[in-house]
N, C-alpha and C positions, 0 to 999 in steps of 0.2 A: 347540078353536080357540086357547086364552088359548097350551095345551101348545105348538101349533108357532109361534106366534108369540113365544112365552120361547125357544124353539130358535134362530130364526131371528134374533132379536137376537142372541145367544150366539154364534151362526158369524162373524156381519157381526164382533164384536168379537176375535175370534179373527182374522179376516182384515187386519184394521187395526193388530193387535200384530205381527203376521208383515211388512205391508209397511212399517212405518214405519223397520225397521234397515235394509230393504232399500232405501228413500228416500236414508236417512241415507249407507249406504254406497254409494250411487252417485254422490250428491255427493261425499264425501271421492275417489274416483276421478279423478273429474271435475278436481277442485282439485290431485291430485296431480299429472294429464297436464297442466295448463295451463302454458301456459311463460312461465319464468318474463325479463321484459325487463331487458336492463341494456344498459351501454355500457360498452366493455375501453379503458383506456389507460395509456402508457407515458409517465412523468417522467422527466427528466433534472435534476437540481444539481449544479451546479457552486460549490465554494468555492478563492481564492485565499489561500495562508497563506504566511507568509513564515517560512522555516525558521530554526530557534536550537537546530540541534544540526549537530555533522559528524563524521566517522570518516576518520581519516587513515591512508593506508597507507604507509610509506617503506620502503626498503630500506637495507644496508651493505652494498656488494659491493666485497673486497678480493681481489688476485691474487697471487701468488708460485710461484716454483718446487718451494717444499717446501709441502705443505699443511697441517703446523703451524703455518709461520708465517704461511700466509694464515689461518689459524683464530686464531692470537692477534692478530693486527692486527685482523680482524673482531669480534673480542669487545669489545678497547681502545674502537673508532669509535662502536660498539653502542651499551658503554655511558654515552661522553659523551654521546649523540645522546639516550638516555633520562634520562637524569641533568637535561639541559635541557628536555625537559619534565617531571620532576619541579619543578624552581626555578619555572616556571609556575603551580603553584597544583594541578595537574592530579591529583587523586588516583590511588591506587596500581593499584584492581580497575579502571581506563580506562586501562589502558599495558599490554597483552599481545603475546606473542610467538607469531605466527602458523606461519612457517617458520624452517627454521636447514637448511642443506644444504652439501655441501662435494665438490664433484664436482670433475674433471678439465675442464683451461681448453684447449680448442683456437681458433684463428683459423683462417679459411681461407688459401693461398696461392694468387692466381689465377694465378699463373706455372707453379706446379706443381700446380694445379687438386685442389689434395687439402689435406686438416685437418691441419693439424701442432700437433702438442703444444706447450705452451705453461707449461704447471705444473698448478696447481690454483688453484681459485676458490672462496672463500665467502660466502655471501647468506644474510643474515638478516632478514627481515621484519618490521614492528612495527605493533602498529593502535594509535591514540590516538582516544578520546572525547572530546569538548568540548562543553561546554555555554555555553561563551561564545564566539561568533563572532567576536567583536574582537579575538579574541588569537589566530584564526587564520593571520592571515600572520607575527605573530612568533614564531608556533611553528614552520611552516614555514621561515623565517631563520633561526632560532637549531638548529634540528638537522640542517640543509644544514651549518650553519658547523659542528658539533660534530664531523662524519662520516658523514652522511647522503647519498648521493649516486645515489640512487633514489627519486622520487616515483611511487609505482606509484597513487594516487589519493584524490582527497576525495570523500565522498560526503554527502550534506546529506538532512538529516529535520526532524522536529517533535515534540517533545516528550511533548507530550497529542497521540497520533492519535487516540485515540477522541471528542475533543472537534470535531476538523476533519471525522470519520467522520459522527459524529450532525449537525451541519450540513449537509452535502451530505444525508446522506440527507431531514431535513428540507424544505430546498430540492425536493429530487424531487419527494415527495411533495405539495408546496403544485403543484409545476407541472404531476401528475397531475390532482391538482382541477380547476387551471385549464384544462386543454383539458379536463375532460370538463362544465366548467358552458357554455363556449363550444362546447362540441355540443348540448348538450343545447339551450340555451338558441336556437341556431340552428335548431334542427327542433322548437323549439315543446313541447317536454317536460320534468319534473321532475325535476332528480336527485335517485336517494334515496341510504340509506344503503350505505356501503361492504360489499359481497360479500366481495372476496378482495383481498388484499394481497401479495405479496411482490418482496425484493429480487432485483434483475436481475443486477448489478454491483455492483463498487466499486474503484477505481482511484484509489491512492494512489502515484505515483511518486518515487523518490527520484534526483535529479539529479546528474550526477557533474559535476566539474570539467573540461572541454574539455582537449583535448592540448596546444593551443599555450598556455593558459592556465598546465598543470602546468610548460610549458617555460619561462615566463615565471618565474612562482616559483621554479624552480630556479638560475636566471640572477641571482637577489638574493641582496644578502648583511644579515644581523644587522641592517647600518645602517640598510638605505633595505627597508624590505619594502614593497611594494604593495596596498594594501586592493586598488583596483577590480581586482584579478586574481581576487581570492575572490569576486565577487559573484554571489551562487548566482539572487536573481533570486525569483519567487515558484511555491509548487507548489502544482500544479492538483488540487484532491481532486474526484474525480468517484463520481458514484453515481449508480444508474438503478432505477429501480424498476416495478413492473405490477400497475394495480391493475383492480379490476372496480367497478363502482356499480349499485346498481338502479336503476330507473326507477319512478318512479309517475304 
């Protein structure tokens, strides 16, 4: 009797070793199908920054019948035109020469509805950096007057993007929160901590100078330049972002 009754504990304990992983792992199953809650949303920031940088494009386009000497007239124009803004302050590696080309100059004749030769033409290109904006319309004045006589555009930026960059995305991200506590908090539930994060966009534009604006600066001379024709105005740094939150 003592014999099967030492057996019989001995099984029972053998049987309680064997389901107790199997307890364990059905819970762990259990907890791994359970789903998990959150709530998905999309921020947007926006920052306003006022640009303190520009890139200027001009042109020399000179004409003649022989195209040597529209090539040495075009060089002369050139290079008073860079020479003024050297005098500016404007260092050397912000004055480059983008084109240089020297083609045949036709007009058209609408009487005889066909292109007639004219000589040759050459166009030389120039891009200038500035990092001071107040001395953009007398740069524009003073390389119009030198031999400049193509404004092909200004284009305006900012400096530190990365610092206008990290604001908006900031921004974003604070107005993810905000609609997702104004959910949560509207249906009566906690927000937890962030799941998933990442960026959506990011949209940093750089604004060009308007056509009748470059027409206006062209139309000035040295003396009288025009600030409000430069007024580029503020750019819009946008970012969006998509975040996830748990729920508790």
């Amino acid at each position: 009797m003592r014999t099967y009754n030492r057996l019989l504990a001995g099984a029972m304990l053998m049987l309680a070793a064997l389901a107790a992983p199997l307890s364990v792992q059905a819970q762990d199953m259990s907890d791994h199908h359970r789903v998990q809650r959150t709530v998905s949303v999309s921020g947007e920031g926006i920052v306003r920054v006022e640009p303190d940088q520009a890139t200027v494009r001009f042109g020399v386009v000179t004409r003649s019948e022989d195209p040597e000497t529209a090539r040495q007239q075009n060089a002369e124009a050139a290079a008073r035109a860079m020479n003024a803004v050297r005098d500016l302050g404007i260092e050397e590696r912000k004055i480059r020469l983008e084109a240089l080309r020297l083609q045949p100059w036709r007009e058209y004749n609408p009487d005889a509805r066909r292109w007639i030769e004219k000589g040759f033409e050459a166009v030389r290109q120039v891009v200038v950096e500035i990092d001071d904006l107040e001395t953009l319309p007398t740069l524009v004045a003073e390389i119009i007057e030198q031999g400049a006589n193509r404004l092909d555009g200004i284009q305006y930026d900012v400096q530190d993007r990365d610092a206008a960059r990290n604001e908006a995305l900031v921004a974003a991200v604070t107005n993810a929160r905000e609609k997702a506590q104004l959910l949560t908090q509207t249906l009566g539930v906690t927000l937890g901590p962030v799941q998933t994060i990442n960026e959506q966009s990011f949209d940093f534009p750089r604004p060009m100078m308007r056509l009748e604006q470059a027409e206006m600066a062209m139309a000035k001379d040295a003396s009288a330049p025009e600030p409000d024709a430069y007024a580029a105005g503020e750019i819009e740094v946008r970012a969006t972002v998509h975040v996830v939150f748990g729920l508790q």
